[in-house]
DRENDO-1510 file (C-alpha; in Angstrom, 1 decimal, always signed):
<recs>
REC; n; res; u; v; w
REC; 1; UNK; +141.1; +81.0; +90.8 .
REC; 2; UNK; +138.4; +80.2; +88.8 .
REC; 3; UNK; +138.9; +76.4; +88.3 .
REC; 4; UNK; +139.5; +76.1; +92.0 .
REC; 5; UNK; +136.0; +77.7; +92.3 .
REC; 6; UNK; +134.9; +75.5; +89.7 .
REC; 7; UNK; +136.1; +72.5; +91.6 .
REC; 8; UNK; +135.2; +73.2; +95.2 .
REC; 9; UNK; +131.4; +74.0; +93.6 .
REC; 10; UNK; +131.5; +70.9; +92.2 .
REC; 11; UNK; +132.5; +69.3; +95.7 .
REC; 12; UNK; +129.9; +71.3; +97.0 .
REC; 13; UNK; +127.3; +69.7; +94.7 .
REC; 14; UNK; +128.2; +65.9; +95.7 .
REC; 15; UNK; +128.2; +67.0; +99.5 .
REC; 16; UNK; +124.4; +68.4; +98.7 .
REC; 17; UNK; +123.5; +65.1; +96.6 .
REC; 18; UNK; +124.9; +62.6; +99.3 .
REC; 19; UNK; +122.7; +64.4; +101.9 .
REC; 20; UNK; +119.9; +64.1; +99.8 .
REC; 21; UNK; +120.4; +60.6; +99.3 .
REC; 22; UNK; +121.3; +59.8; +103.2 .
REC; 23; UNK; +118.3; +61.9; +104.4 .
REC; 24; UNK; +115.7; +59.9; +104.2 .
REC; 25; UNK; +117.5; +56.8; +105.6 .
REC; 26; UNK; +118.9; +59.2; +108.5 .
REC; 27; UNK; +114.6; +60.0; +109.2 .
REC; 28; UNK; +113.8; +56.1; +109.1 .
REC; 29; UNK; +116.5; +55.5; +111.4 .
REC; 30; UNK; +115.6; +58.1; +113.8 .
REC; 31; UNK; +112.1; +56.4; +113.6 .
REC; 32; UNK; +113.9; +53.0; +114.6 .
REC; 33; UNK; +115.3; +54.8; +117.2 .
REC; 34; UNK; +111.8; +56.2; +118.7 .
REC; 35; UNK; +109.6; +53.3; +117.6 .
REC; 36; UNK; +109.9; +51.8; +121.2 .
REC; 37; UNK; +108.7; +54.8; +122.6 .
REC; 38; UNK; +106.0; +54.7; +120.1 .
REC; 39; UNK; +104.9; +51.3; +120.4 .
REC; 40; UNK; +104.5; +51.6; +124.0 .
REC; 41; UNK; +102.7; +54.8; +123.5 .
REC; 42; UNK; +100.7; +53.1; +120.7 .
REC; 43; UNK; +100.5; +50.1; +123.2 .
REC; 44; UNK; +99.0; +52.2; +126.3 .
REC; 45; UNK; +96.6; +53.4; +123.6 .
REC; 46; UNK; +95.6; +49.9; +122.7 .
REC; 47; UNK; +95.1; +49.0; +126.5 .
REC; 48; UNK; +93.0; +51.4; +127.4 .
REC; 49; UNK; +90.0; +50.0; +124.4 .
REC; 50; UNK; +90.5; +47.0; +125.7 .
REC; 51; UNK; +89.5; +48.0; +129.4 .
REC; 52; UNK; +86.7; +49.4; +127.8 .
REC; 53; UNK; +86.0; +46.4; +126.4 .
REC; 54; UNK; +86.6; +44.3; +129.8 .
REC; 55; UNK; +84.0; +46.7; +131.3 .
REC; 56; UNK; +81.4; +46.0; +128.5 .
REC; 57; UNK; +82.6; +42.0; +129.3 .
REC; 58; UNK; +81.7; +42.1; +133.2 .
REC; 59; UNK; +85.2; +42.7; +134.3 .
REC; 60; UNK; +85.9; +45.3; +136.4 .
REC; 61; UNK; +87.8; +48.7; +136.0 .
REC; 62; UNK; +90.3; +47.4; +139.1 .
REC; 63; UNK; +90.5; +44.0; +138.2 .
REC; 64; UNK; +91.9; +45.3; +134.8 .
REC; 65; UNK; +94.4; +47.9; +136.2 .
REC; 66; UNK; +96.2; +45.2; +138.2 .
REC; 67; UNK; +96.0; +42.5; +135.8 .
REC; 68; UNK; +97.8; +44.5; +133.4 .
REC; 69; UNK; +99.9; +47.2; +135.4 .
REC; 70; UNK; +103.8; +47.3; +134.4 .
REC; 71; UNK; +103.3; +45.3; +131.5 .
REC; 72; UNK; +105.1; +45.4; +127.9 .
REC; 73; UNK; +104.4; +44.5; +124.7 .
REC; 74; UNK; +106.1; +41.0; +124.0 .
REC; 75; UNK; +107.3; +41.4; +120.2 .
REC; 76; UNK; +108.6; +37.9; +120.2 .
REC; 77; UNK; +105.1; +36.3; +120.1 .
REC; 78; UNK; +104.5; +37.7; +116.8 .
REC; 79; UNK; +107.9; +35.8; +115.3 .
REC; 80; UNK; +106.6; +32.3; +117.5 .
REC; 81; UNK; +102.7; +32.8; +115.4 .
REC; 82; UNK; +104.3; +31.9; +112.2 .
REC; 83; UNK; +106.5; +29.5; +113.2 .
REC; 84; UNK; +104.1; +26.7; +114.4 .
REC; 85; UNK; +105.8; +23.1; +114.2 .
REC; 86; UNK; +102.6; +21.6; +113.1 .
REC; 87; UNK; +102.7; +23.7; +110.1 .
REC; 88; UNK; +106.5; +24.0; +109.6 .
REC; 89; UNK; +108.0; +21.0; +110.3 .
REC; 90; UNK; +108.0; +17.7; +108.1 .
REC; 91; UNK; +105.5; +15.2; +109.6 .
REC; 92; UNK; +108.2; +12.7; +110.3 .
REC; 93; UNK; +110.0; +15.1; +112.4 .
REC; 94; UNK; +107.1; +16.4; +114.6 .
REC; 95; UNK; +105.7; +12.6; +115.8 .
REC; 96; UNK; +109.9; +11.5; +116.1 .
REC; 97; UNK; +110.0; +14.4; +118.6 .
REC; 98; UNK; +106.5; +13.9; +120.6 .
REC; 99; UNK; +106.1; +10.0; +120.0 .
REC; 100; UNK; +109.9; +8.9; +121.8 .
REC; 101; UNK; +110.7; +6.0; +123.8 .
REC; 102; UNK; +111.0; +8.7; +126.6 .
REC; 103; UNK; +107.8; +10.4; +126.5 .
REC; 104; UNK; +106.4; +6.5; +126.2 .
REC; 105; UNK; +108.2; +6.0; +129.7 .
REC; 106; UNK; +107.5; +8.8; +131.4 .
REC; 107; UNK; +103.5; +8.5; +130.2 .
REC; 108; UNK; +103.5; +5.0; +131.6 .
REC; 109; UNK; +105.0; +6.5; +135.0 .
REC; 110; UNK; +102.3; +9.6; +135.1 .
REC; 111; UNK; +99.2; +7.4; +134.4 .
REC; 112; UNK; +100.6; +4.9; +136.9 .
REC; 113; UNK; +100.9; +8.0; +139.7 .
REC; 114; UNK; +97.5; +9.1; +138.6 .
REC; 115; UNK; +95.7; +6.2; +137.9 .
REC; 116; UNK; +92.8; +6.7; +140.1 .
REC; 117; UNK; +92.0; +10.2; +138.5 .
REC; 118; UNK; +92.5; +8.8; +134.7 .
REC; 119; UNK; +89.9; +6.1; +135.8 .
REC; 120; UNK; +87.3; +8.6; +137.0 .
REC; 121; UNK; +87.6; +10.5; +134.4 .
REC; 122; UNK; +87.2; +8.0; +132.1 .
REC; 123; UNK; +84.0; +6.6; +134.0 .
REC; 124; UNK; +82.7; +10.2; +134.3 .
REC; 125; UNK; +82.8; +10.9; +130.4 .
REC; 126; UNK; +83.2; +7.7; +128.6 .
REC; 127; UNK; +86.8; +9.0; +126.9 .
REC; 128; UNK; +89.7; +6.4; +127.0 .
REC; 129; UNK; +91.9; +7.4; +129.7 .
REC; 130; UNK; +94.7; +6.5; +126.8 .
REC; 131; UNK; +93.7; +9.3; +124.9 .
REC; 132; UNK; +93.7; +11.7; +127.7 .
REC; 133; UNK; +96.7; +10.3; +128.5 .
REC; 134; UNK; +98.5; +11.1; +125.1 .
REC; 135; UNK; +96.7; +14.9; +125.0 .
REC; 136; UNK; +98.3; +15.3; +128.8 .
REC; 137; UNK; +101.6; +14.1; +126.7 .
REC; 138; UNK; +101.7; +16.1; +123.7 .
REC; 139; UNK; +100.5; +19.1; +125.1 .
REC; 140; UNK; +102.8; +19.8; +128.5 .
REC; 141; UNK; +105.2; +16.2; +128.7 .
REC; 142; UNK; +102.7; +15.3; +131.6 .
REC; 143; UNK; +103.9; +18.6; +133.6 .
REC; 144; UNK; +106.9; +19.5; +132.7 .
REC; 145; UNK; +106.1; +21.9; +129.9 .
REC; 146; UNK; +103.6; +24.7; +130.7 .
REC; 147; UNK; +105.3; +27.2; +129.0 .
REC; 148; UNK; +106.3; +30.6; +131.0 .
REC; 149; UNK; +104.9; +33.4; +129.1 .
REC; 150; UNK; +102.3; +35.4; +131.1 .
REC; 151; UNK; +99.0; +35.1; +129.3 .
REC; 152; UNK; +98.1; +38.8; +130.3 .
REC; 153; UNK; +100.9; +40.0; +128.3 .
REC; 154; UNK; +100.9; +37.3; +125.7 .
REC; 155; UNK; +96.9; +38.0; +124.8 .
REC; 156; UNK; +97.5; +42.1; +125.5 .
REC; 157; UNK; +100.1; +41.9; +122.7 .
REC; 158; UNK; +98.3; +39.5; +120.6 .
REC; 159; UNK; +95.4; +41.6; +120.8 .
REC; 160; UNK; +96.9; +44.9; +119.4 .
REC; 161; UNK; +99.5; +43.4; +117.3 .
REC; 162; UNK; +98.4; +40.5; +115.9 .
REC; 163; UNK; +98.5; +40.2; +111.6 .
REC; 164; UNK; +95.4; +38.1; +111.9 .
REC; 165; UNK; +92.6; +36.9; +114.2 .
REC; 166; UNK; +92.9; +40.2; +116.7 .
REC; 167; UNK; +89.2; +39.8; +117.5 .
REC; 168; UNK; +89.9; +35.9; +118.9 .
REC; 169; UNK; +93.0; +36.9; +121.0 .
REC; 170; UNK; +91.1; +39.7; +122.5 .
REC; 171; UNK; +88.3; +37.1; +123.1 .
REC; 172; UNK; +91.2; +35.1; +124.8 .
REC; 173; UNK; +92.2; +37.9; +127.3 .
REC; 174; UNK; +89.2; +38.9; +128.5 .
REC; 175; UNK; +88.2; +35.1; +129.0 .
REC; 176; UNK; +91.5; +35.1; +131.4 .
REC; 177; UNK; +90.9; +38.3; +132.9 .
REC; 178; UNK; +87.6; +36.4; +134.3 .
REC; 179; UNK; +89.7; +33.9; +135.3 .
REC; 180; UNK; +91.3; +36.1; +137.6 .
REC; 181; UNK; +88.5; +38.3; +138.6 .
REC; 182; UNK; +86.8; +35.1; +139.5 .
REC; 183; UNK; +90.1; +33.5; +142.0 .
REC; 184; UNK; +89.9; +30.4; +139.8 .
REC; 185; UNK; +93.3; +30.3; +139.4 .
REC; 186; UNK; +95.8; +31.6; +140.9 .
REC; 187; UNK; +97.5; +35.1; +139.0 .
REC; 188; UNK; +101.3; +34.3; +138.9 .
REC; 189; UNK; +100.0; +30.3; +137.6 .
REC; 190; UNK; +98.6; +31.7; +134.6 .
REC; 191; UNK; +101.9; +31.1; +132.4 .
REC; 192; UNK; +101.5; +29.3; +129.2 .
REC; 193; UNK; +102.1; +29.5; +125.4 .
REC; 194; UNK; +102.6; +32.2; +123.4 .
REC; 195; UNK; +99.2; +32.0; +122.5 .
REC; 196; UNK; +97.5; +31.9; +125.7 .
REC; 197; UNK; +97.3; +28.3; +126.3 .
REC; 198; UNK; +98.3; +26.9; +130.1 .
REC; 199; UNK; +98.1; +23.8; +132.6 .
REC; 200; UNK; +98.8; +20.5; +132.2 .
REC; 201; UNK; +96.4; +20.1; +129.3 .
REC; 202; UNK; +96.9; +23.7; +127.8 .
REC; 203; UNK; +93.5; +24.5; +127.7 .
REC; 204; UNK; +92.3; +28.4; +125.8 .
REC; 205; UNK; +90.9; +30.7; +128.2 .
REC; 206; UNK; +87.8; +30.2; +126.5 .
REC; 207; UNK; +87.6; +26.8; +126.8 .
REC; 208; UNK; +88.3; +26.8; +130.1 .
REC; 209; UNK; +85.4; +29.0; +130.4 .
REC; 210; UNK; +83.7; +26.3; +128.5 .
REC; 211; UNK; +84.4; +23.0; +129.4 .
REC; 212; UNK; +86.6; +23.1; +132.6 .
REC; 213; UNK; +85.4; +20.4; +135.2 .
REC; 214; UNK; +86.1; +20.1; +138.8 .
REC; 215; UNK; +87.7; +16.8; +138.9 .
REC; 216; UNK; +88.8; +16.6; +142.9 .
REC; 217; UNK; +85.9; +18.1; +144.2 .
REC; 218; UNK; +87.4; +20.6; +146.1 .
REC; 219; UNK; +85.0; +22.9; +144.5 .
REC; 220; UNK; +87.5; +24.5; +141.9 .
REC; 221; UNK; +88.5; +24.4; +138.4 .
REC; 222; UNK; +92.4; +24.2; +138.7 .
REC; 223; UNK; +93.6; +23.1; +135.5 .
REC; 224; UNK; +97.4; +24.3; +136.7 .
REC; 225; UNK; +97.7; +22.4; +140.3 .
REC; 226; UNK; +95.0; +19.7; +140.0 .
REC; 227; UNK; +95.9; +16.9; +138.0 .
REC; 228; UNK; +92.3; +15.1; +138.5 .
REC; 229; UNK; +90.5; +18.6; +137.0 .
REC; 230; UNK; +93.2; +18.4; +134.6 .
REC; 231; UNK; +92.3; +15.2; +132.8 .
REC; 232; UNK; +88.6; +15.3; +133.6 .
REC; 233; UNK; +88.5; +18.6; +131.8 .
REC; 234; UNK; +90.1; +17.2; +129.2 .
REC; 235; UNK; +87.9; +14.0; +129.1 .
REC; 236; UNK; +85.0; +16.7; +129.6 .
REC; 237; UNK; +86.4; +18.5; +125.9 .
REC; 238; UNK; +86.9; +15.2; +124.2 .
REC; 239; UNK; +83.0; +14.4; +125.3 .
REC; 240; UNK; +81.9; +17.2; +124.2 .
REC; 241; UNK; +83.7; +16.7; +120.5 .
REC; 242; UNK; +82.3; +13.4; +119.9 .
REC; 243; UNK; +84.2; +11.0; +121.5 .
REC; 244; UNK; +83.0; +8.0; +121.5 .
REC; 245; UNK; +84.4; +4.7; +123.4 .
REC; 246; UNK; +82.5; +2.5; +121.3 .
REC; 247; UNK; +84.9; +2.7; +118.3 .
REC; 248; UNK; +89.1; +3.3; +118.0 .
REC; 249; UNK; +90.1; +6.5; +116.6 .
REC; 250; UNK; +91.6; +4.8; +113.5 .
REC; 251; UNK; +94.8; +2.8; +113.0 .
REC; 252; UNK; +97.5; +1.8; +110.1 .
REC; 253; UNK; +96.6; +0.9; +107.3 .
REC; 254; UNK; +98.0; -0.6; +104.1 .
REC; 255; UNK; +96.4; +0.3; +100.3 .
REC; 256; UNK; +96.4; -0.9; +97.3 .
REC; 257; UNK; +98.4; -0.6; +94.6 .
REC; 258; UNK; +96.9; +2.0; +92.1 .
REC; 259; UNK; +95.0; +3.7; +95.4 .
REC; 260; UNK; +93.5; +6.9; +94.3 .
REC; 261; UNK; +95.3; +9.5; +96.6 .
REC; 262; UNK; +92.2; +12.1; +95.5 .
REC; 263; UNK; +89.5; +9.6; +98.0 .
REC; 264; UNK; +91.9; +10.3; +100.8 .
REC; 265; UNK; +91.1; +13.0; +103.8 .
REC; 266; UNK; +89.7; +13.0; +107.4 .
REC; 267; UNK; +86.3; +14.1; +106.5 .
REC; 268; UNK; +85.7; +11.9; +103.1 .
REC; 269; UNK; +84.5; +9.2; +105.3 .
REC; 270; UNK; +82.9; +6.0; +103.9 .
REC; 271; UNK; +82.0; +2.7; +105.5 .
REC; 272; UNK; +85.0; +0.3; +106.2 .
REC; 273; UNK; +83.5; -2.3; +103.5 .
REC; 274; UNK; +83.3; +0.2; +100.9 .
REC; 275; UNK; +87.2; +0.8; +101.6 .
REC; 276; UNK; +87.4; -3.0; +102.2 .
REC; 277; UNK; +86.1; -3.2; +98.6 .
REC; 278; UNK; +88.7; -1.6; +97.1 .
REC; 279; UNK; +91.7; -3.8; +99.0 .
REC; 280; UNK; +92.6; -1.7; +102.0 .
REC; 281; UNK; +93.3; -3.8; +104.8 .
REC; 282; UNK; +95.1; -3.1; +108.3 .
REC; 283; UNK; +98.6; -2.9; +108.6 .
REC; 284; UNK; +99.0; -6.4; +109.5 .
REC; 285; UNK; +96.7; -7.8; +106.2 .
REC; 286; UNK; +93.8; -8.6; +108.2 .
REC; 287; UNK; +90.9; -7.0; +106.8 .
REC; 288; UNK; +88.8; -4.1; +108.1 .
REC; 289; UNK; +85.9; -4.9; +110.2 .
REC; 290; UNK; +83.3; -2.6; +111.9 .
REC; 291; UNK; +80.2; -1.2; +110.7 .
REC; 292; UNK; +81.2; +2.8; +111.6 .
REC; 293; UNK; +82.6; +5.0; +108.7 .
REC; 294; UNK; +85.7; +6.3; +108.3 .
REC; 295; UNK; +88.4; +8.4; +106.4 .
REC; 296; UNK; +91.7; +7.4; +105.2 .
REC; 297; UNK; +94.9; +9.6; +106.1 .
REC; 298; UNK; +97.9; +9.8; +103.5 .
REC; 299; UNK; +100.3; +12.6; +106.0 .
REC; 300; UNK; +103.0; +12.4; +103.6 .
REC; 301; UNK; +101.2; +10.9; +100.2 .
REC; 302; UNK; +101.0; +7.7; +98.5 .
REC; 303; UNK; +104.6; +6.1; +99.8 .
REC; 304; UNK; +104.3; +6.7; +103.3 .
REC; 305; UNK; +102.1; +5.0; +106.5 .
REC; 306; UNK; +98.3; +5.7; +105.4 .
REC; 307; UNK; +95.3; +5.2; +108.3 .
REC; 308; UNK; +91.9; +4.6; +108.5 .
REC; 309; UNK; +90.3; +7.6; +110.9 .
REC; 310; UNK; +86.9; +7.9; +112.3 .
REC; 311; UNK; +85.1; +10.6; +113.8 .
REC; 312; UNK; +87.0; +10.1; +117.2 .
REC; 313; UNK; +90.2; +11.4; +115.4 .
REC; 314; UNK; +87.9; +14.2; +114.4 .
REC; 315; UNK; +87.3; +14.8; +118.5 .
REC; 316; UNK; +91.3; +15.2; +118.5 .
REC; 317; UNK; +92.1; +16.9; +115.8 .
REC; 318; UNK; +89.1; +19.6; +117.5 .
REC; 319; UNK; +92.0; +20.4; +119.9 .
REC; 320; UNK; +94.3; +21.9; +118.2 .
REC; 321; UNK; +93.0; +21.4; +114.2 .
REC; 322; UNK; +96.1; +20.2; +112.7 .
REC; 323; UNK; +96.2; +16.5; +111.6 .
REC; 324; UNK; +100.1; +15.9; +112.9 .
REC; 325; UNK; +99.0; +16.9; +116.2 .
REC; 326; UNK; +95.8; +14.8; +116.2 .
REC; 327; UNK; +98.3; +11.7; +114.7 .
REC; 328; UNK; +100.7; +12.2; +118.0 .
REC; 329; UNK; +97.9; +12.3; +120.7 .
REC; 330; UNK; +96.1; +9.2; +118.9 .
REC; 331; UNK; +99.8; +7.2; +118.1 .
REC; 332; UNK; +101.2; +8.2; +121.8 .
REC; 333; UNK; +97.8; +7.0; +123.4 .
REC; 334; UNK; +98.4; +3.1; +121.7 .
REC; 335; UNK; +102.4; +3.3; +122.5 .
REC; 336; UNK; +100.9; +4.3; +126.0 .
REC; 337; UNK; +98.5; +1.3; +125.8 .
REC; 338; UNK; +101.7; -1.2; +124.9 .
REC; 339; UNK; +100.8; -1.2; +121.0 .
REC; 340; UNK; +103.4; -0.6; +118.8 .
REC; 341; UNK; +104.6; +2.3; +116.5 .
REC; 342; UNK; +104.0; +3.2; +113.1 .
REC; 343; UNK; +105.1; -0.2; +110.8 .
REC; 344; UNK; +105.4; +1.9; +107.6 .
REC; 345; UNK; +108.6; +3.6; +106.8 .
REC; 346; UNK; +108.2; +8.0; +106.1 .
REC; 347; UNK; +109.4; +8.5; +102.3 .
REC; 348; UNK; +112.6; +10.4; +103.3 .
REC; 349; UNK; +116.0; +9.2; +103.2 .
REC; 350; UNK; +117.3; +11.3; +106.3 .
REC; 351; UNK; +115.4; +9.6; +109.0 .
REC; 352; UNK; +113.8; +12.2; +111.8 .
REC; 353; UNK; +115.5; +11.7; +115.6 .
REC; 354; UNK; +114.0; +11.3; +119.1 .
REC; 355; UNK; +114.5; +13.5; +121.6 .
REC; 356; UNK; +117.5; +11.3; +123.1 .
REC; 357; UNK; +119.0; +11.5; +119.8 .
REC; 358; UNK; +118.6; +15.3; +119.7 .
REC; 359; UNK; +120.0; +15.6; +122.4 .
REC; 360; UNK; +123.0; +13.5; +121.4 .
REC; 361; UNK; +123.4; +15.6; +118.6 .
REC; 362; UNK; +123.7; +19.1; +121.0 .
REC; 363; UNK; +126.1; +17.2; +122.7 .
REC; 364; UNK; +128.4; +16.6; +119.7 .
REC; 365; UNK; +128.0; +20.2; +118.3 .
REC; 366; UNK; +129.2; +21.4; +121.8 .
REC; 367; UNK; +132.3; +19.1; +121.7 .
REC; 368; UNK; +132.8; +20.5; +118.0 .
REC; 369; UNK; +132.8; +23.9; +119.6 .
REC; 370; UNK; +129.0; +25.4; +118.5 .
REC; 371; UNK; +127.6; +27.1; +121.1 .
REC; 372; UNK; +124.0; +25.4; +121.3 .
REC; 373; UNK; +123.4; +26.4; +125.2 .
REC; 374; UNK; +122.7; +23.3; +127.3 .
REC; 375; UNK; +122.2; +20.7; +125.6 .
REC; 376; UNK; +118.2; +19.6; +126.3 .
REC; 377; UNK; +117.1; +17.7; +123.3 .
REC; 378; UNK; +115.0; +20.6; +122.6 .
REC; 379; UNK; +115.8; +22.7; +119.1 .
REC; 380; UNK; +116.2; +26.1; +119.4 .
REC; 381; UNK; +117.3; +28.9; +116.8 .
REC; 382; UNK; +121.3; +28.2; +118.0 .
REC; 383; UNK; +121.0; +24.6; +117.7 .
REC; 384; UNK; +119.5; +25.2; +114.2 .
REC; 385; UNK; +122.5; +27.5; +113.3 .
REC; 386; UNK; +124.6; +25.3; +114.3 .
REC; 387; UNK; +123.3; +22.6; +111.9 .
REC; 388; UNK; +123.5; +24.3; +109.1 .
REC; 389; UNK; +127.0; +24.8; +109.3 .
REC; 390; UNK; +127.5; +21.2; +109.5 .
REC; 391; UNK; +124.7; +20.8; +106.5 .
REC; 392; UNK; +127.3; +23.5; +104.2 .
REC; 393; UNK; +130.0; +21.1; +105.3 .
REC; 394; UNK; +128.7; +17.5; +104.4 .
REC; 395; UNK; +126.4; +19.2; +100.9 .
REC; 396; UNK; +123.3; +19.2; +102.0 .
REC; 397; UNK; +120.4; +22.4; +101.9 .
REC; 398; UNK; +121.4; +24.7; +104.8 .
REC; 399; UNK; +117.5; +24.1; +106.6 .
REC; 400; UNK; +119.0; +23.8; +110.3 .
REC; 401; UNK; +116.7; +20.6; +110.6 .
REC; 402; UNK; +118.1; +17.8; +113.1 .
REC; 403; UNK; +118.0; +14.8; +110.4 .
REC; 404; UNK; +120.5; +11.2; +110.6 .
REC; 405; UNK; +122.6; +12.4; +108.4 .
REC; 406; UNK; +123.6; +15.7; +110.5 .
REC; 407; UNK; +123.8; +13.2; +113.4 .
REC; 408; UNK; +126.1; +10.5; +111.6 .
REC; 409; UNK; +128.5; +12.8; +110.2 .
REC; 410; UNK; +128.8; +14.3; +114.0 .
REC; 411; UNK; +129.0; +10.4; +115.1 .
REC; 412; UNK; +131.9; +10.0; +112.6 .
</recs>
């Protein structure tokens, strides 16, 4: 009997080991399990400083309770803050998808409907209606694009989960809970971004606080319905950053041979003879002329389009402080204007797609059998899957980016 003892202790002993070893990962699961319950508890928790807040802020204890009754933390909005195309995504890609034959179109249409309110705006603040026209653009597709998160719940969650800048989004919410103290705007309007930006322009809370303008004279700032306040607000913002009609925001450029990539940068600004000097000259070889200083702008180095900028770009960039974004308003406000697009070919030798050709290429991994969704032209995290499938098949890095060569081997 005793080396049946001797083996059944010995079972006994691994049993005893593999609990000690699953234990722990049996607790963390069970905190999985009741995390919701916590965050929401942890959530409440974090709501009720903030109505403290709000009360220190003018807003009242009412106002609060309705603003944010029923809500839930949105977790998503913390996976969509560091995922921001104009950090992510090559700058080829982000002005192919914003600066499109379509969005040219459909921006000649929309200042063509609102001419008259472009024009006052314009006259009212001395901003090229172009330039409003191509923030209006980039910002919500002149309407179409809002976005449909509620900023309430957006900024709530922001404001107690946020890895970084907590005190800013809770500066954000209680700018919007004024909003709606204050009947501004319309509650169930007050849909945007992830990070609390709404109306046709996509103005902050704050800076609708700030800068938003009555543009129809109806005696309200309704940056959502109103079209007019919508572009005179933004005219109003553009003002405000230095805007001045006087001067172009910049244009393409072409440099030297042997230019010194370390002079480059929006805010190392010297006078256009000084870079006349040293052989830059516009795109077309005529020289530079103007007596106002300016910056040169290299987006993706030495071997791609370079462009004088001036302190007007600087009154774009203000918007949204990324240079790609400040490049799209600025290049879709001369397509707008009947100029042409960039002459100077992006260093890459998988050329970035419109939106017409994005959508062409949803189309082709549906007939393949992907499931994308409905094709829309717009890339989302199935699409992407998608792609890199077809990037293992033809050899290239599995990045899910919609490039020409994804799209030709689809095509062939």
């Amino acid at each position: 009997m005793r080396p049946r003892f001797h083996k059944i202790n010995l079972i006994v002993h691994k049993i005893r080991a593999m609990i000690r070893l699953i234990a722990p990962s049996l607790a963390a699961l069970s905190l999985f399990v009741a995390a919701p319950a916590f965050a929401q508890a942890d959530f409440r928790s974090c709501l009720s400083g903030l109505k403290a807040q709000a009360a220190a802020k003018g807003i009242s204890g009412q106002a609060f309770d309705v603003a944010v009754q029923g809500i839930q933390p949105d977790m998503k909005i913390l996976e969509l803050m560091n995922a921001q195309p104009e950090f992510k995504t090559e700058i080829w890609d982000y002005l192919a998808a914003l600066v499109d034959d379509q969005r040219v179109i459909d921006g000649k249409a929309a200042m063509s409907q609102w001419g008259r309110a472009l024009a006052n705006a314009e006259a009212r603040y001395g901003v090229d209606r172009y330039v409003i026209a191509g923030v209006w653009g980039v910002e919500s597709d002149f309407g179409k694009n809002f976005g449909d998160r509620p900023l309430v719940q957006s900024l709530a969650t922001l404001s107690c989960y946020a890895p970084r800048r907590q005190a800013y989004f809770t500066g954000e919410l209680m700018a919007t809970l004024k909003i709606v103290q204050d009947g501004d705007i319309d509650p169930s309007l007050l849909r945007g971004s992830w990070a609390g930006a709404f109306g046709h322009t996509q103005f902050m809370p704050s800076t609708y606080q700030r800068l938003a303008v009555d543009g129809d004279g109806d005696g309200r700032r309704d940056v959502v319905s109103s079209v007019p306040d919508a572009v005179a607000s933004t005219a109003n913002f553009l003002k405000k950053a230095g805007w001045s009609n006087a001067i172009p925001w910049g244009y393409e450029v072409r440099l030297p041979a042997g230019f010194n990539a370390g002079l480059a940068g929006r805010r190392n600004k010297k006078p256009l003879t000084t870079w006349a000097a040293m052989g830059v000259t516009r795109i077309d070889g005529r020289p530079l002329s103007g007596s106002y200083p300016a910056g040169i702008l290299i987006p993706a180095g030495l071997n791609g389009p370079a462009f004088v900028v001036t302190k007007n770009f600087d009154a774009v960039y203000s918007y949204n402080a990324a240079e790609s974004y400040g490049l799209a308003i600025a290049l879709l406000g001369d397509r707008l204007k009947g100029q042409p697009g960039i002459r100077t070919a992006w260093p890459t030798d998988d050329p970035p797609l419109s939106r017409a050709e994005r959508f062409e290429l949803q189309q082709l991994l549906t007939a393949r059998g992907y499931d994308v969704g409905v094709p829309d032209g717009k890339i989302g995290q199935k699409t992407r899957d998608a792609i890199k499938d077809v990037e293992r098949r033809i050899g290239l890095q599995q990045r899910g980016r919609p490039g020409g060569k994804v799209l030709e081997a689809l095509r062939s």
